[in-house]
C-alpha positions as CSV (number, residue, x, y, z in Angstrom):
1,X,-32.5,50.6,-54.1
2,X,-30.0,47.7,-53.0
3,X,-26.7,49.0,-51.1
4,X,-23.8,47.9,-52.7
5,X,-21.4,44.2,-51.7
6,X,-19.3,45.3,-49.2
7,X,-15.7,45.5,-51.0
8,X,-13.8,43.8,-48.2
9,X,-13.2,41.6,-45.3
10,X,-13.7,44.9,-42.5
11,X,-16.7,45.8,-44.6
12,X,-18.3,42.4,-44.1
13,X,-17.4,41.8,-40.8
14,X,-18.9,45.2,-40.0
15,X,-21.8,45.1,-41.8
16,X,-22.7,41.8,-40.4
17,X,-22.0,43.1,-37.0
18,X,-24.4,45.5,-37.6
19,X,-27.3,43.4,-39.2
20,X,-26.7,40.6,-35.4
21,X,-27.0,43.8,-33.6
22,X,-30.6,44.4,-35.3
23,X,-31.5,41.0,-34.3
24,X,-34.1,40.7,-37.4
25,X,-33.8,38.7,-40.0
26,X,-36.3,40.6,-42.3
27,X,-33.9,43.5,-42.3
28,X,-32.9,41.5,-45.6
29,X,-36.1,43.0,-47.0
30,X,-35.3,46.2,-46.5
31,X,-32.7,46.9,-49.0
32,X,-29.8,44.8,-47.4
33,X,-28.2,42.9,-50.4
34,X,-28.3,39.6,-50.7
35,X,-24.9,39.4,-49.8
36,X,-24.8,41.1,-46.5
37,X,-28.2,38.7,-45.8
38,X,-26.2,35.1,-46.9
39,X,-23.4,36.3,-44.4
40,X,-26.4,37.1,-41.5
41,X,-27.4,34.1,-41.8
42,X,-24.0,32.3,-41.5
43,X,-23.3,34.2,-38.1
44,X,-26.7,34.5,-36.5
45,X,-28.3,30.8,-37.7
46,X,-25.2,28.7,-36.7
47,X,-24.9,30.5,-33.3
48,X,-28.2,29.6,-32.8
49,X,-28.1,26.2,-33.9
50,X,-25.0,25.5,-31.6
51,X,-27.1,27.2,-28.6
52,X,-29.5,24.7,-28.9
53,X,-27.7,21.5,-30.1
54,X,-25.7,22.5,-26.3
55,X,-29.2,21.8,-24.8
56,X,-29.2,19.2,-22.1
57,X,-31.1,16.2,-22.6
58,X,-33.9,15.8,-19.4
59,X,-35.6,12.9,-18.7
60,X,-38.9,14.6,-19.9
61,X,-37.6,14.6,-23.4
62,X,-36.7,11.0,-23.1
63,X,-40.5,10.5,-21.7
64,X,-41.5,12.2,-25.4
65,X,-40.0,10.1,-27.3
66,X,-40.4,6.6,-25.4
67,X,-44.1,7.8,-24.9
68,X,-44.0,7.1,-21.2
69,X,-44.8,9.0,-18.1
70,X,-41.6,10.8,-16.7
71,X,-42.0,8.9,-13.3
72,X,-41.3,5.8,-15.5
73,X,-38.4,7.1,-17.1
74,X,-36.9,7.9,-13.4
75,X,-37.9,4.5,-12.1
76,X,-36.0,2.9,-15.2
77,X,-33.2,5.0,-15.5
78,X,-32.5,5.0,-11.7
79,X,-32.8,0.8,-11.6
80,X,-35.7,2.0,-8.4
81,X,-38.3,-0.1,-10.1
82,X,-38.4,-3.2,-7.4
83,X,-41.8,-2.3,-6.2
84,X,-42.9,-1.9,-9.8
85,X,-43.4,-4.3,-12.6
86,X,-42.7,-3.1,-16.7
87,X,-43.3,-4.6,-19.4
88,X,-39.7,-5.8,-20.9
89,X,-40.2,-3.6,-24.1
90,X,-40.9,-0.3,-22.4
91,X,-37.9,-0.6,-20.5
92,X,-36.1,-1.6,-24.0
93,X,-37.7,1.6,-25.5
94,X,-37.2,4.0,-22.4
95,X,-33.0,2.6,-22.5
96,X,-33.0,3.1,-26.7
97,X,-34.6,6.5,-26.4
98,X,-32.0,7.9,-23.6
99,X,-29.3,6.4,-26.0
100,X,-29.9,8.1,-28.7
101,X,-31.2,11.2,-26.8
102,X,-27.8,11.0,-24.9
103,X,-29.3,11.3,-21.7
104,X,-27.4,11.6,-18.8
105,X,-29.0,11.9,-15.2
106,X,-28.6,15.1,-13.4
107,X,-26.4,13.8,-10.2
108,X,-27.3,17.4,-8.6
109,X,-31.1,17.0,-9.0
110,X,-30.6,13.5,-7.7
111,X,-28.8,14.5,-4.7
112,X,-31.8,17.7,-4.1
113,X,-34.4,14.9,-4.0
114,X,-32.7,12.4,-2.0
115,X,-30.9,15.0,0.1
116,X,-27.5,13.1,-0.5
117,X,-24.8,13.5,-2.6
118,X,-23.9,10.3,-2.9
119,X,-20.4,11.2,-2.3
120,X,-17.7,10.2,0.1
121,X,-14.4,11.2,0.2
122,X,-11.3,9.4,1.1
123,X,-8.4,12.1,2.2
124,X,-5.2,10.3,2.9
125,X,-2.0,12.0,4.7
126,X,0.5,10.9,2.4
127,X,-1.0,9.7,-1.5
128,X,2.7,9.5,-3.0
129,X,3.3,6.5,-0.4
130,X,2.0,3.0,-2.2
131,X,0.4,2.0,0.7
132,X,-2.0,4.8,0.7
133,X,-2.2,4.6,-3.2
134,X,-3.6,0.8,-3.4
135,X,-5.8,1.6,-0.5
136,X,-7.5,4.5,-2.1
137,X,-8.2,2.2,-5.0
138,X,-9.8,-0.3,-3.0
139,X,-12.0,2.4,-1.1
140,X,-13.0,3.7,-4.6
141,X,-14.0,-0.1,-6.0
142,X,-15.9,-0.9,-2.8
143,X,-17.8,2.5,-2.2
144,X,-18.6,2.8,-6.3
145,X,-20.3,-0.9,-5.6
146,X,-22.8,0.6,-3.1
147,X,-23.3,3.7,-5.4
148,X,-21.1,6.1,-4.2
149,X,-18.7,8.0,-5.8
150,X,-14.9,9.1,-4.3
151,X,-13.4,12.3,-4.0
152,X,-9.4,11.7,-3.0
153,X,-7.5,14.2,-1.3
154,X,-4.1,14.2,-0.3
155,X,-3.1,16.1,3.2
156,X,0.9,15.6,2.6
157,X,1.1,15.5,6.3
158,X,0.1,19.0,6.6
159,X,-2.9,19.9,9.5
160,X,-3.5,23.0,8.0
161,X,-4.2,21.5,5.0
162,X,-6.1,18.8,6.7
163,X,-8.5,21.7,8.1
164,X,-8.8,23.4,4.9
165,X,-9.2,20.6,2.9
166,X,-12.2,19.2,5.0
167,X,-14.1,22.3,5.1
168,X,-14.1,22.4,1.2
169,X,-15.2,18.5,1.4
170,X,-18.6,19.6,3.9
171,X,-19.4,22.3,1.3
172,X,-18.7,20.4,-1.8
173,X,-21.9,18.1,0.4
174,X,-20.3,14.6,0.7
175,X,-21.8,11.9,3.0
176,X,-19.4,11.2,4.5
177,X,-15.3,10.8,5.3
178,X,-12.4,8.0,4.9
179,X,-9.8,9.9,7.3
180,X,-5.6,9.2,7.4
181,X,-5.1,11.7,9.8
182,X,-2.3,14.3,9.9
183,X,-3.1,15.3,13.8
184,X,-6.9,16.5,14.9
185,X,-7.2,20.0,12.6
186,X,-10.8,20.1,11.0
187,X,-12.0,17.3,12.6
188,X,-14.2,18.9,15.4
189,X,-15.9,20.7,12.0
190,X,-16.7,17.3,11.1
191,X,-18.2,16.7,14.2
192,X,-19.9,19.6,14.6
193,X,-21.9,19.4,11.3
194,X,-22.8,15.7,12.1
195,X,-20.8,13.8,9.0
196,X,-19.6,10.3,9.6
197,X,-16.1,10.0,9.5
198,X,-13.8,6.6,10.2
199,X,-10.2,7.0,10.5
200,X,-7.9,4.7,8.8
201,X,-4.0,3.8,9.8
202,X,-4.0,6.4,12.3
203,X,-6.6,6.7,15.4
204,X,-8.1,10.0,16.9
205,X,-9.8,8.3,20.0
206,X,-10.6,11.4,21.8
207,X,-13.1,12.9,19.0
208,X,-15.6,9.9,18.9
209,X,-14.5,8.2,15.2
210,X,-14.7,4.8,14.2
211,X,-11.4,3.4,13.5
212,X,-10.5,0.3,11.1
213,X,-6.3,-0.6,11.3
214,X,-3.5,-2.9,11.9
215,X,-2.7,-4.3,15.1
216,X,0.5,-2.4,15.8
217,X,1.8,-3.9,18.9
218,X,0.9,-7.1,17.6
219,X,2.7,-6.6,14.4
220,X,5.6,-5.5,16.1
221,X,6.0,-8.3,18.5
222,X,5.6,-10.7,15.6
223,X,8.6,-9.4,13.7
224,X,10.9,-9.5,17.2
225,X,9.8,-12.7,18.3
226,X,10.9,-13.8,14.4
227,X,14.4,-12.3,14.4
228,X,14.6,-13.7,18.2
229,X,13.8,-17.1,16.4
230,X,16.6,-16.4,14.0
231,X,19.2,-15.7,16.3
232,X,20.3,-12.1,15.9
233,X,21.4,-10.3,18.8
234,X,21.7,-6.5,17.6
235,X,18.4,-4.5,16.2
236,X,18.6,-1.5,14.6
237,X,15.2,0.6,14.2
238,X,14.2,3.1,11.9
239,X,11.1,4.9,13.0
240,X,9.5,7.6,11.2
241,X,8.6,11.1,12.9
242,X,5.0,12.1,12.2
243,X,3.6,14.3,15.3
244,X,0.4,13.1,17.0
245,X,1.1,9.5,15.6
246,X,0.6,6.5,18.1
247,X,1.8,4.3,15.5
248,X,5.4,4.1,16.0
249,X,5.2,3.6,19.2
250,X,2.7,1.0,19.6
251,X,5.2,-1.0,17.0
252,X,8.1,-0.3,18.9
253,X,6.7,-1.5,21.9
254,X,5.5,-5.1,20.5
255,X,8.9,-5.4,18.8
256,X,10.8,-4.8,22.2
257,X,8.4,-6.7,23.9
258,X,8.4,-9.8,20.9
259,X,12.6,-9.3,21.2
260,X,12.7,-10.1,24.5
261,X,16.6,-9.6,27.2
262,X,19.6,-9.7,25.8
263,X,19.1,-8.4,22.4
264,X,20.7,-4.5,22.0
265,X,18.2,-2.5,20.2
266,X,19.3,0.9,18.9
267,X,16.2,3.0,17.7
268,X,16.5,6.4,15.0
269,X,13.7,8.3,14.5
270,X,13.5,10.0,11.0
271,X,13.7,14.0,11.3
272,X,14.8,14.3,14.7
273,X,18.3,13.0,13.1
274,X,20.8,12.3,10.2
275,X,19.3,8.9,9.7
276,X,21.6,8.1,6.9
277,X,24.4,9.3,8.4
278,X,23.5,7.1,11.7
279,X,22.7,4.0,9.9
280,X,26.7,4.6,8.2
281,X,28.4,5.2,12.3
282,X,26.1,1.9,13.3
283,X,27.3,-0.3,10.8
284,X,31.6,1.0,11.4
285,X,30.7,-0.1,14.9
286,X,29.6,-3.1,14.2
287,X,32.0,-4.3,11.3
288,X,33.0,-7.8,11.5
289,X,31.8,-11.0,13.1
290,X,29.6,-9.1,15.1
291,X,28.2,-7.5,12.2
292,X,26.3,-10.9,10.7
293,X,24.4,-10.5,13.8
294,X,22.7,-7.3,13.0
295,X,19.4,-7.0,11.5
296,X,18.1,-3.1,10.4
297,X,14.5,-2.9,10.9
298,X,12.1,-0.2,9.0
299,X,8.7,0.3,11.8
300,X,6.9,1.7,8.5
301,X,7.8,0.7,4.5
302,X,9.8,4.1,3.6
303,X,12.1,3.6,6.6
304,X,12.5,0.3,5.0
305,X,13.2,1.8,1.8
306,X,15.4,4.4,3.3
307,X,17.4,1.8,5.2
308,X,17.8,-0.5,2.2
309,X,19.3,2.4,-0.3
310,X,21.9,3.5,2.5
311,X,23.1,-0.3,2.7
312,X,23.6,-1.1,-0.8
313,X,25.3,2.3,-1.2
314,X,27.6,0.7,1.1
315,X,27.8,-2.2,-0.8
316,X,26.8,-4.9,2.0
317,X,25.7,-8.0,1.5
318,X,21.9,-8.8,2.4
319,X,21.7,-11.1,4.3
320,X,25.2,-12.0,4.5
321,X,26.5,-8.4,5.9
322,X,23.2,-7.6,7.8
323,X,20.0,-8.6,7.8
324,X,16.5,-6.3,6.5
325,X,12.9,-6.6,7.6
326,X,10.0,-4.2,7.7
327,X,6.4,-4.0,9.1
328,X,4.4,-2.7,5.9
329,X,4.6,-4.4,3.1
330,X,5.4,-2.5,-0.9
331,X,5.4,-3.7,-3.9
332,X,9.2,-3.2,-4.8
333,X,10.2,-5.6,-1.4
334,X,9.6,-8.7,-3.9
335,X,11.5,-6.7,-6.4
336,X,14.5,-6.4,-4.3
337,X,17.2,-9.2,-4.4
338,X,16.6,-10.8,-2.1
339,X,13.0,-9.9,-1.5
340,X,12.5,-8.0,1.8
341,X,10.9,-10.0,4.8
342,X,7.7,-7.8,6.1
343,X,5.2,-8.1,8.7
344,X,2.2,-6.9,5.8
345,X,-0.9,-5.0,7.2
346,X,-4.0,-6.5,5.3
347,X,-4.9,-3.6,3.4
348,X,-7.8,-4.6,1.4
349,X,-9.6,-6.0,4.4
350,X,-8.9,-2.5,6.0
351,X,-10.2,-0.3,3.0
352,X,-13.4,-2.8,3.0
353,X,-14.3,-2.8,6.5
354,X,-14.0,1.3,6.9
355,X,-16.5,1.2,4.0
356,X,-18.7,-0.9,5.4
357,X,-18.6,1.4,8.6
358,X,-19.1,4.2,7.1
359,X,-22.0,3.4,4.8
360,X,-23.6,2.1,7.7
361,X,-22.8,5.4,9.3
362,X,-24.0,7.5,6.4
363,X,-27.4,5.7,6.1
364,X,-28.1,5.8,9.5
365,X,-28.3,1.6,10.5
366,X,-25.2,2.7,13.4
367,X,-24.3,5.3,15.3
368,X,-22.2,3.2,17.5
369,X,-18.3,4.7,17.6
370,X,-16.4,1.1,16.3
371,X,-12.3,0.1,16.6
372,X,-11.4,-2.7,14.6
373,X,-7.7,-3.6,14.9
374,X,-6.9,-6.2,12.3
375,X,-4.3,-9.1,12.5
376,X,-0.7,-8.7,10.6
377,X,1.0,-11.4,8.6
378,X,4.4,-12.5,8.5
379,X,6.1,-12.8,4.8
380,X,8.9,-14.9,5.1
381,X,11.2,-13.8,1.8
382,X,14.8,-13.8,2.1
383,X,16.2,-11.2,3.5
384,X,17.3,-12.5,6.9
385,X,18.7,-15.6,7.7
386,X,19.3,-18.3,10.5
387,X,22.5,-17.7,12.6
388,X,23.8,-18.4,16.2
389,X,22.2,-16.3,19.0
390,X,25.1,-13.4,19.7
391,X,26.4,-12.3,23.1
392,X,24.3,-9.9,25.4
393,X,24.3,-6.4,24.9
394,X,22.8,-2.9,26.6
395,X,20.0,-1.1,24.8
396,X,20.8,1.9,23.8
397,X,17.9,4.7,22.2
398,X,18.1,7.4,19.8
């Protein structure tokens, strides 16, 4: 004889419960009522269904229904038919079936049979600067044309970071490593478990990496042998404080040397002072005539930045009061009125060129440690401006 309905929700839900824990459908046959079997079916038939509508799609399934071999399916799939020759329509019916299959290729299995991941990562020391933002793009573009993909990371000038950052990088299995270092931590890992690695912006000479960057000194004697050109007699520079960083002093020295006697240079280095509070006791010195002599130069873009927001606060004139120039270019110095002269790095060709050297590296054509110190360019805007050369003064240094 049937059992009766169940009267109510906690009866069905239990009774059901207990009919899934059976696990046999034919228990309906055995004096469940039809009831408690229509609700079975709900639970167990749709759980079921959704396991298997979650199954992945392989490329043997795709083989099924093309009627192909599974090699051919790879070959096609992969674009690695060059030594092999298809007829148009197979490849038409192999591309259909995947579609409507919704095959996707398994990266993992890829990366087992070619023992590469196919993977590089680009792990920059500051990402919220705009420099290292753009070149991370380009880095991406160019490695995603030779068929890698990019992992960023951002270090945010931190070593320890750096160290633990890179280790999860070498397990995660990438090929290899776009570097912005924040000092030397992790990098003898690197070395140790043989991935490529080229640093960018900043060098690390004494661990054996490539190297793809600006010219420093150059760029800074280009900028002092302008504002020599101009006529200004006093310099103030703005210098950022990253320990373990060559850079601003390499620019430091080309700007002294592109400056040449007789021009007072007065250099502040970000963190080892009150840099807004110095830029304020420099220019209360040197209110007045002398004042339209003075140019304030940023050795990287936000000392530029930092420089330019503590001089309009004091409502001076640019170009008029003092003049503003930069080496590293950003987007808002042509936003600024009047746009910001800048000695620019050229970033792209950076970005492309430490992809190129590390895809070399990764695929074994070059084992050869490479330094590639690109040329700056000066952008003229209007920021400074011609005026008569100004009496000698001492150096002084910060």
């Amino acid at each position: 004889m049937a059992t009766s309905v169940p009267g109510n929700r906690t009866e069905i839900i239990q009774c059901s419960a207990t009919i899934c824990r059976a696990g046999t459908r034919h228990l309906a046959f055995r004096g469940i009522d039809k009831a408690c079997f229509w609700l079975y079916n709900r639970v167990y038939m749709r759980t079921n269904r959704s396991a298997s509508s979650c199954k992945r799609c392989t490329a043997a399934d795709v083989a099924r229904r093309a009627g192909v071999e599974r090699s051919t399916v790879s070959r096609v799939l992969n674009q690695a038919f060059v030594n092999h020759r298809y007829d148009p329509r197979t490849v038409a019916r192999i591309r259909d079936a995947a579609a409507k299959l919704g095959y996707q290729p398994s990266l993992a299995a890829r990366s087992l049979r070619a023992g590469r991941s196919y993977m590089l990562a680009m792990v920059v020391s500051d990402i919220g600067n705009p420099f290292f933002a753009e070149m991370a793009s380009v880095v991406e573009s160019r490695a995603r044309s030779r068929g890698y993909r990019t992992l960023i990371a951002n270090t945010a000038e931190d070593g320890k970071l750096q160290a633990a950052l890179l280790k999860d990088l070498v397990a995660c299995g990438v090929d290899g490593v776009i570097l912005s270092p924040s000092g030397d931590a992790g990098c003898a890992e690197l070395k140790r478990r043989h991935v490529p690695v080229v640093t960018v912006d900043r060098p690390l000479p004494d661990h054996g990496m490539s190297y793809v960057g600006l010219d420093n000194h150059a760029a800074g004697r280009m900028l002092g042998e302008h504002l020599r050109e101009l006529g200004y007699g006093r310099v103030t520079v703005l210098t950022s404080g990253v320990a373990d960083d060559p850079t601003p002093d390499q620019r430091y020295a080309g700007l002294r040397e592109g400056l040449g006697e007789g021009i007072a240079v007065t250099r502040w280095v970000a963190g080892a002072c009150d840099v807004p509070g110095a830029i304020r006791k420099t220019m209360d010195k040197s209110r007045g005539e002398q004042a339209k002599h003075h140019a304030m130069v940023g050795l990287v873009n936000s000392c530029t930045v930092m420089a330019l927001h503590e001089l309009l606060e004091m409502n001076l004139a640019i170009p008029g009061d003092i003049g503003v120039a930069g080496i590293d270019d950003f987007s808002a110095a042509t936003i600024f009125r009047p746009a910001i002269t800048v000695v620019a790095q050229p970033l792209t060709r950076i970005a492309e060129q430490a992809v190129e050297l590390l895809c070399d590296a990764m695929a074994g054509r070059s084992a050869e440690i490479k330094t590639r110190l690109l040329s700056p360019a000066l952008l003229v805007r209007q920021s400074l401006q011609r005026i008569k050369p100004s009496t000698t003064l001492m150096e002084t240094e910060q």
